[in-house]
N, C-alpha and C positions, 0 to 999 in steps of 0.2 A: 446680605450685603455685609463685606467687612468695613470697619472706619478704623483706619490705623492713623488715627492723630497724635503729635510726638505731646502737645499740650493735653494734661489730662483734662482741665478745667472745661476746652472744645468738647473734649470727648464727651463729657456730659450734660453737657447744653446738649449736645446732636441727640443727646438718649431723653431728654426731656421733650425737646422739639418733637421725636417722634410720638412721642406717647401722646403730647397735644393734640396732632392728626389724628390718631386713635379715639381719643376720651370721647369723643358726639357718638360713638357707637359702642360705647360701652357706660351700664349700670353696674348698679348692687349688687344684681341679680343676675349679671351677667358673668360664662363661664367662658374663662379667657383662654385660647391655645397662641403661646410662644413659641413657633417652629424656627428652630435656628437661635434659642436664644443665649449663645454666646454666654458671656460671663453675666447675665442678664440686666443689661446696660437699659433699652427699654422696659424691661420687668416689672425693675423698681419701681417706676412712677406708674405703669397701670396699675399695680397688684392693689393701690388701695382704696381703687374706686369701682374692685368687682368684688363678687362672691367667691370665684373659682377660677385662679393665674394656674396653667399648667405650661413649663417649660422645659421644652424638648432641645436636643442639640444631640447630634453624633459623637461629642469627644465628652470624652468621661470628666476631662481638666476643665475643659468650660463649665462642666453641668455641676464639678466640684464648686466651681469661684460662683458660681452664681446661688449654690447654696449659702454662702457664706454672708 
């Protein structure tokens, strides 16, 4: 899903909200796949309640921004 919100503040609440949904299924110990993950908007907030965030995306400019 893309989220083209003009507000960046929405934008990241919508990337928190998701990761909420996610966190009951993810530990420590858990090895996280990001497929799709864009500039890694939900990333961020799972990466630091597993062990192992791996974020995939086709375009080389998102998988740049989401290094960053």
């Amino acid at each position: 899903m893309i989220v083209t919100y003009d507000d960046e503040e929405r934008f990241e609440t919508t990337g928190r909200e998701e990761a909420s949904r996610l966190l009951p299924h993810v530990s420590t110990t858990s090895t996280v796949l990001d497929l799709g993950c864009g500039i890694g908007r939900v990333a961020l907030y799972v990466a630091p309640h597993c062990r192992t965030l791996w974020a995939a995306d086709v375009s080389e400019a998102m998988l740049a921004m989401a290094r960053q």
